[in-house]
C-alpha positions as CSV (number, residue, x, y, z in Angstrom):
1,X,-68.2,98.7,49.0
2,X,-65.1,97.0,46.9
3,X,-63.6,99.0,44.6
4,X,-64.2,97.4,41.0
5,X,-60.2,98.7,40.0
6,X,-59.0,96.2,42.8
7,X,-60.9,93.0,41.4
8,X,-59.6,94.0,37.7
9,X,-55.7,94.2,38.6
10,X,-55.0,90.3,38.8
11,X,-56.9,89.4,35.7
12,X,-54.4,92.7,33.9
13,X,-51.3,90.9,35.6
14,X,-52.3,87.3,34.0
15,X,-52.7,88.6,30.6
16,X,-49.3,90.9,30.9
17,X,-47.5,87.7,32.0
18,X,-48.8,85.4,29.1
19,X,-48.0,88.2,26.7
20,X,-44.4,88.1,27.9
21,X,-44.1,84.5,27.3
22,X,-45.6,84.6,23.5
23,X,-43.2,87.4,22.9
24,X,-40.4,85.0,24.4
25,X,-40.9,82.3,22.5
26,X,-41.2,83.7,19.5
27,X,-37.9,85.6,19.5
28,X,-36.1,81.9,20.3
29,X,-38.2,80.7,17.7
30,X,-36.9,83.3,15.1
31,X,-33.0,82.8,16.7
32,X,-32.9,79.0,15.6
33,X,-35.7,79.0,12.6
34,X,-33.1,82.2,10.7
35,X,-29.3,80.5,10.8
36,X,-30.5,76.8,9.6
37,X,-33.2,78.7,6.7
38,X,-30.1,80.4,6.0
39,X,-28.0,77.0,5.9
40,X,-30.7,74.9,3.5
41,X,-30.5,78.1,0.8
42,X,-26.5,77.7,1.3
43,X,-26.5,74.0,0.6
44,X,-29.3,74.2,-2.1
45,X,-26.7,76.9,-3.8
46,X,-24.4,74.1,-3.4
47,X,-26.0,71.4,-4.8
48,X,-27.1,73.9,-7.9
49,X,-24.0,75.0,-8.5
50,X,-22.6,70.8,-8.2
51,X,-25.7,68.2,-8.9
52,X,-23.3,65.0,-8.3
53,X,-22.3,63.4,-4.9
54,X,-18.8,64.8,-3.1
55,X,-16.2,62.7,-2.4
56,X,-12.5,62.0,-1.6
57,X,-10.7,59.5,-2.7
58,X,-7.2,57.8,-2.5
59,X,-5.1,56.3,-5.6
60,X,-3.7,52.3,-4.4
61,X,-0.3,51.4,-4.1
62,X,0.4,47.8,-3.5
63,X,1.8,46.7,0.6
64,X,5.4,46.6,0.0
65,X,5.9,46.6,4.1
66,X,7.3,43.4,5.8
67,X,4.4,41.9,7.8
68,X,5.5,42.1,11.0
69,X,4.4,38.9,13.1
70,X,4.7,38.5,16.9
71,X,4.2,35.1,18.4
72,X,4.5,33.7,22.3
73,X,7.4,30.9,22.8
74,X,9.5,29.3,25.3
75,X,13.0,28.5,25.4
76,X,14.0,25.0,25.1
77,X,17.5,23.8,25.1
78,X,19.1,22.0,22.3
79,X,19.2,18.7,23.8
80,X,18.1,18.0,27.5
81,X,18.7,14.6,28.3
82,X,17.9,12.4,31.4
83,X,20.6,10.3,33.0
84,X,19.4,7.0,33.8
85,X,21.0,4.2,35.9
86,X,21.6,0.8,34.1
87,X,23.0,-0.9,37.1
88,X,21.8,-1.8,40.5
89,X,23.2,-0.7,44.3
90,X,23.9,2.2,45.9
91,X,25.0,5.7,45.2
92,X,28.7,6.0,46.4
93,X,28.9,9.6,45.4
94,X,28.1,12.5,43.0
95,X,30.7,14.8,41.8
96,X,28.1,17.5,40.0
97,X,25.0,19.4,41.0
98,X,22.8,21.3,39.6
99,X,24.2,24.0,37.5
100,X,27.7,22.9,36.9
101,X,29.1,22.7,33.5
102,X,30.1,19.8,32.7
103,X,32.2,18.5,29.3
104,X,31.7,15.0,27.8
105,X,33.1,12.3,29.4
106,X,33.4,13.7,32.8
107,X,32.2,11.7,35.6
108,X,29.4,12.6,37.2
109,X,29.0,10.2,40.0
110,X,29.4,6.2,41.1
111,X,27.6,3.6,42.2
112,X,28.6,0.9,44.4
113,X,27.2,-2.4,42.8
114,X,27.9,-5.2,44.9
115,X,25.6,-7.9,43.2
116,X,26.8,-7.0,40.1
117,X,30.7,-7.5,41.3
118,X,29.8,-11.2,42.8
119,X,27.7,-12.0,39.9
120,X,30.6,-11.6,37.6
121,X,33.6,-13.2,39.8
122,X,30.9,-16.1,39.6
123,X,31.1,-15.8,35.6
124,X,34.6,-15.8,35.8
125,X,35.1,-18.7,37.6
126,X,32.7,-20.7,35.5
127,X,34.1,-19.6,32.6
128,X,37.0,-20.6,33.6
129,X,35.9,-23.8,34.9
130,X,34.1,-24.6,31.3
131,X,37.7,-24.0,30.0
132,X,39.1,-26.9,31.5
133,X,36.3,-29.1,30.9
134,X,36.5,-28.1,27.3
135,X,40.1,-29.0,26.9
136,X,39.9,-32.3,28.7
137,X,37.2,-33.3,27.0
138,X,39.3,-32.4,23.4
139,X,42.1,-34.5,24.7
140,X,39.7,-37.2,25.2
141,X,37.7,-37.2,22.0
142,X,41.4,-37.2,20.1
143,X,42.9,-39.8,21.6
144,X,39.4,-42.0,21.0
145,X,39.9,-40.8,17.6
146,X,43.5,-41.8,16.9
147,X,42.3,-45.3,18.1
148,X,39.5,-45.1,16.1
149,X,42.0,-44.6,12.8
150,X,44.9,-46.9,14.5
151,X,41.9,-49.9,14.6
152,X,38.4,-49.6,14.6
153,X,37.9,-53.2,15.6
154,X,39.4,-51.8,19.1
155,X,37.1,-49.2,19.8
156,X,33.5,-48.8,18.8
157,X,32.2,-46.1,16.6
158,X,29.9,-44.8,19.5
159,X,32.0,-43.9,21.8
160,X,34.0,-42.2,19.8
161,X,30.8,-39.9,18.3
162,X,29.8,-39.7,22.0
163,X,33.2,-38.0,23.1
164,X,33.3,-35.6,19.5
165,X,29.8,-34.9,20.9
166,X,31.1,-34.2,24.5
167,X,33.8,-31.8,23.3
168,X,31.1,-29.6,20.9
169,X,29.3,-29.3,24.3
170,X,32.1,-28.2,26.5
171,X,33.3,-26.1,23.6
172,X,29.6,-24.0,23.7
173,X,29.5,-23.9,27.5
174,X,32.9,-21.7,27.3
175,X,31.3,-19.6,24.6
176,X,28.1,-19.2,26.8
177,X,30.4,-18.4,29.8
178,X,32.4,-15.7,28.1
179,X,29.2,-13.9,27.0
180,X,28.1,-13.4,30.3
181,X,31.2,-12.5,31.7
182,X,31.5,-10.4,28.5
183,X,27.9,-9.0,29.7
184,X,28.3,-8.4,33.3
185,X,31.8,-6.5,32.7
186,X,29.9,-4.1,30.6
187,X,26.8,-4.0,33.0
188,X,29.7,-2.9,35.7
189,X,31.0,-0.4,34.1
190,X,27.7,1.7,34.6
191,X,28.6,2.2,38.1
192,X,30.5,5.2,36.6
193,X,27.9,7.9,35.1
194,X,29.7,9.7,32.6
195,X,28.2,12.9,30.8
196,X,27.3,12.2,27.2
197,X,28.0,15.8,26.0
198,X,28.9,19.2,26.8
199,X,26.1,20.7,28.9
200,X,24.7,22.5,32.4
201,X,23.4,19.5,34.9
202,X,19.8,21.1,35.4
203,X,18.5,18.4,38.1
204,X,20.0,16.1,40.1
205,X,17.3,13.4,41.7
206,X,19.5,11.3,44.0
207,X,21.6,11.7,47.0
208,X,24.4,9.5,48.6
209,X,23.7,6.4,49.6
210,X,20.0,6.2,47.9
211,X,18.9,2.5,46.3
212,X,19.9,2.8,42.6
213,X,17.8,0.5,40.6
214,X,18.8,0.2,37.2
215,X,15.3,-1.6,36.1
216,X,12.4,-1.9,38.0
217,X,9.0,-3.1,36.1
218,X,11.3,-2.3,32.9
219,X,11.5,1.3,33.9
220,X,15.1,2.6,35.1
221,X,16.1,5.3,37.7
222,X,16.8,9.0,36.9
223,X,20.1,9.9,38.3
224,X,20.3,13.7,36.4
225,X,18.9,15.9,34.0
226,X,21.7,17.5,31.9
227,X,20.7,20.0,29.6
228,X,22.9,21.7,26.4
229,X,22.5,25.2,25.8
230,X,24.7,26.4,23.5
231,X,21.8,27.4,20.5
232,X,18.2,27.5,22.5
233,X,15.1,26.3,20.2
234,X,11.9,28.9,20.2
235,X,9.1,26.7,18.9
236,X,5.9,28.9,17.6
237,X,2.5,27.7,16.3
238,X,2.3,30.0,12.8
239,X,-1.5,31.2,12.3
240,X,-2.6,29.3,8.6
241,X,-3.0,33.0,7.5
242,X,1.0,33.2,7.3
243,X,2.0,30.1,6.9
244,X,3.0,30.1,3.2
245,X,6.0,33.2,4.3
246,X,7.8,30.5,6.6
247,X,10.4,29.5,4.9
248,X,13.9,27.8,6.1
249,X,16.3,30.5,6.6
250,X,14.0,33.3,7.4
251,X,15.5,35.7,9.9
252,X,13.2,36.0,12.8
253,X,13.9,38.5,16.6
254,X,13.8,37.4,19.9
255,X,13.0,39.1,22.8
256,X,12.1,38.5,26.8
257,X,10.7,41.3,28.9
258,X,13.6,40.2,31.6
259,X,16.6,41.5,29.3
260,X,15.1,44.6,28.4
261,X,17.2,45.9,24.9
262,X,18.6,42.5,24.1
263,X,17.4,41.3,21.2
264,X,18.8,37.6,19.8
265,X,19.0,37.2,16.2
266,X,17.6,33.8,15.3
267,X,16.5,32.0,12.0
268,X,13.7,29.0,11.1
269,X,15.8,26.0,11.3
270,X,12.8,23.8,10.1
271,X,9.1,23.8,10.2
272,X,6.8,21.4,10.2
273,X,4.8,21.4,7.2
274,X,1.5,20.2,8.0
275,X,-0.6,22.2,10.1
276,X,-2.3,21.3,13.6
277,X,-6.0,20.6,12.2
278,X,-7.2,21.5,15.4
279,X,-5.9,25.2,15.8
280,X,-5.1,25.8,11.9
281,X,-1.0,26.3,12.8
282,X,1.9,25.3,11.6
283,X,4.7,24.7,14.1
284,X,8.0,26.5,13.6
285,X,11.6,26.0,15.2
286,X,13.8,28.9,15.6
287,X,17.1,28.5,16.7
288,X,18.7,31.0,18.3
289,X,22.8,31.2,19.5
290,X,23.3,31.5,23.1
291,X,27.1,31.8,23.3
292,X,26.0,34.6,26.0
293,X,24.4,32.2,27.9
294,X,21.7,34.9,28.6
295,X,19.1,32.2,27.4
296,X,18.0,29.9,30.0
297,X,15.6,27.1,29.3
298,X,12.3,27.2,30.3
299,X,12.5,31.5,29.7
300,X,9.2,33.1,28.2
301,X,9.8,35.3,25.3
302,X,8.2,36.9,21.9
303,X,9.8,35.5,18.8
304,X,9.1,38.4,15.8
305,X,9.0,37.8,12.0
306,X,9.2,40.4,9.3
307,X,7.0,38.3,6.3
308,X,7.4,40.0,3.0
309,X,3.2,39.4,1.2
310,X,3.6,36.6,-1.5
311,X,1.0,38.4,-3.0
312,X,-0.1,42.0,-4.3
313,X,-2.2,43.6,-1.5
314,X,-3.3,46.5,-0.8
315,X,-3.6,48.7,3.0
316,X,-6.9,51.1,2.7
317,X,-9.0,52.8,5.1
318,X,-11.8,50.5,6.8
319,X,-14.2,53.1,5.9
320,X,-13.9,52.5,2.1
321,X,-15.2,48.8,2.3
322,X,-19.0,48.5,1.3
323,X,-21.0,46.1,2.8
324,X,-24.5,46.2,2.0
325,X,-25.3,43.1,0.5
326,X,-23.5,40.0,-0.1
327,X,-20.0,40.2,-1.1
328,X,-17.8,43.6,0.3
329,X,-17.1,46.2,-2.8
330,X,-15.5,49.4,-2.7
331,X,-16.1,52.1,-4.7
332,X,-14.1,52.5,-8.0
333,X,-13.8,56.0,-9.8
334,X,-12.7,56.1,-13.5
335,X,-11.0,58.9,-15.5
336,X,-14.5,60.3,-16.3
337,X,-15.4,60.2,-12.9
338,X,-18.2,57.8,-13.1
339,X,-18.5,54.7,-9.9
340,X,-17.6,51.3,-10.3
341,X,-18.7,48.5,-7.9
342,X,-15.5,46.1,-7.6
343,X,-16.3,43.1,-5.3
344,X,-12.7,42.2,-3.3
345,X,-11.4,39.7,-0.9
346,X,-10.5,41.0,2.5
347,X,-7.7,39.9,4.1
348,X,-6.2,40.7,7.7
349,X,-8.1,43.5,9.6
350,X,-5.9,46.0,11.8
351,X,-8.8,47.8,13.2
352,X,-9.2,51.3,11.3
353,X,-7.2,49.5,8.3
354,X,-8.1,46.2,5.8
355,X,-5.7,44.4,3.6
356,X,-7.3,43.9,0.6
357,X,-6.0,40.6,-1.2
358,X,-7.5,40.8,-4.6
359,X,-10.1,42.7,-6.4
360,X,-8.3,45.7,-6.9
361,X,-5.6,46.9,-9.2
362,X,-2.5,49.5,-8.7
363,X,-3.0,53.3,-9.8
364,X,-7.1,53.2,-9.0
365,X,-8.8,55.8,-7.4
366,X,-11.1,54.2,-4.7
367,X,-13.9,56.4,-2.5
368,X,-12.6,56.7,1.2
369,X,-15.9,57.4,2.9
370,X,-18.7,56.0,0.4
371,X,-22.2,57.7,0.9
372,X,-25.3,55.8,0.1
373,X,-25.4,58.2,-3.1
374,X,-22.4,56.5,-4.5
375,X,-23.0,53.3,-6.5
376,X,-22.9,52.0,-10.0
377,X,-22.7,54.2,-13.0
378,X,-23.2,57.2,-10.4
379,X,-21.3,60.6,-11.3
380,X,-19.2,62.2,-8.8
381,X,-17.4,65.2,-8.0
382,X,-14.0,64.6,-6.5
383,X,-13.3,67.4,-3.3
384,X,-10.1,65.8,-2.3
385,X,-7.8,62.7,-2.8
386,X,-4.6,61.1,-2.2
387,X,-2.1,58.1,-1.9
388,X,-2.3,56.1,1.2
């Protein structure tokens, strides 16, 4: 026979086990139900003892730091000017390449110009053929005219016009002749390329004994690039947000990442005053001196303004704007410590701060951190404050 105390010792085991877990679970129900029934009676102490919203505040005092503005540019030399050739033939020689200084005046190369040299002995020599004909044919028309005087019965009065007329003729032909000799001397003398000012040569285009054509379909050759250095222009677009602090004269930084420490002093030469209606900027010049000649053209750099505000603002925590509806507010508290709603205009956002452009007035106490217990007329209790 089974023995009836083996069949009861599994259903004993089941119950002890359950039994175990009830008691479990109740002592984890009594270790987190205790601490937070002992935090509400804490905080309903809290809020017996002080019925009106916490908060801290911060008392405004207007922006008085430069605005500091950082803008991309290039470097762009004063002048850089192309030298073109105003003569036909072929290049004889170049005394310059590329990075040479050069002064004005200095020749730069020449250019052998044959057609031009025949084409102006040939002026010459008509020139000074017309010459003769002009004075034989004065000679002529005066001694028809002293006859003409002496007796007009001897010669007629036609022939005498006719030779007066003969003489104007000759007379324009010489004055015709001397132009173009006049002309082709001073197309020859741009067989000599002379530098028109002080500069570096930053690209030379032709090589001895190239085809120089001085027009060709109207447009001429480019002989050189020369380039002058000695102030380097930084143009900027200016966002419309700052465009009313550019002003002529305003000191502005220049840096490049390849001269690390240097910084050029430079100032707004001129600006444009309209802005681009495409990308809402104004275009600014700064000039910048580069007696150095640390400034290359064509170098990438970071051109920095310190803008004083044209107007009061003032810097507050991101946190204290209110947006719920509509406009943004912040949070106002008066000497009786009672909340005003001021709607204000924001200005330029740096992330965990606002500029704050109107709306606000210097010497108020705005919320920091506005709950949704704070509006109009509301009562609060200040727990701590400051001045930003």
């Amino acid at each position: 026979m089974t023995d009836p105390a083996i069949n009861q010792r599994p259903s004993f085991r089941r119950w002890w086990l359950i039994g175990v877990i009830v008691v479990v679970l109740f002592i984890l129900f009594l270790w987190g139900w205790i601490p937070r029934m002992i935090n509400t009676k804490k905080i309903e102490a809290i809020a017996a003892e002080d019925p009106f919203p916490q908060v801290s505040i911060m008392q405004l005092k207007p922006n008085t730091k430069p605005i500091e503005l950082i803008l991309p540019s290039s470097a762009l030399a004063w002048h850089i000017t192309p030298i073109w050739a105003r003569v036909n033939g072929y290049l004889l020689r170049y005394l310059v390449d590329i990075g040479d200084v050069v002064k004005t005046g200095d020749l730069l190369a020449e250019i052998d110009t044959p057609e031009t040299d025949e084409q102006l002995a040939q002026a010459r020599a008509d020139l000074t053929n017309s010459i003769v004909e002009r004075d034989i044919a004065k000679i002529t028309s005066d001694r028809w005219q002293k006859l003409w005087n002496k007796n007009s019965k001897a010669v007629s009065k036609q022939e005498v016009d006719q030779y007066s007329a003969n003489l104007k003729s000759t007379e324009a032909l010489v004055v015709s002749n001397e132009k173009i000799v006049s002309r082709l001397t001073y197309q020859q003398q741009f067989k000599y390329i002379y530098a028109p000012f002080e500069g570096i040569i930053i690209q030379r285009l032709v090589d001895i004994g190239h085809l120089i054509y001085g027009s060709v379909n109207s447009t001429p050759q480019e002989l050189f690039q020369i380039a002058q250095t000695h102030t380097i222009r930084f143009f900027v677009d200016v966002p419309q947000t700052y465009y009313k602090q550019i002003k002529e004269g305003l000191d502005a930084e220049v840096t490049v990442t390849e001269l690390p420490g240097k910084i050029f002093k430079g100032t707004v030469a001129r600006y444009a005053k309209a802005l681009d209606p495409t990308s809402r900027t104004l275009l600014t010049e700064v000039d910048v001196e580069n007696s150095e000649g640390l400034l290359y053209t064509g170098l990438y750099g970071r051109v920095k303004f310190l803008l004083v505000p044209d107007t009061v603002n003032f810097i507050i925590p991101s946190t204290a704007v209110i947006i719920r509806s509509g406009f943004p507010h912040m949070a106002i508290v008066d000497e009786n410590n009672t909340i005003h709603l001021a709607q204000v205009q924001i200005g330029r956002d740096y992330g965990n701060q606002m500029e704050i452009t109107s709306g606000l007035k210097e010497n108020e106490r705005i919320v920091t951190i506005p709950s949704d217990r704070v509006r109009e007329g509301v009562k609060v209790s200040i727990v701590g404050g400051g001045t930003p």
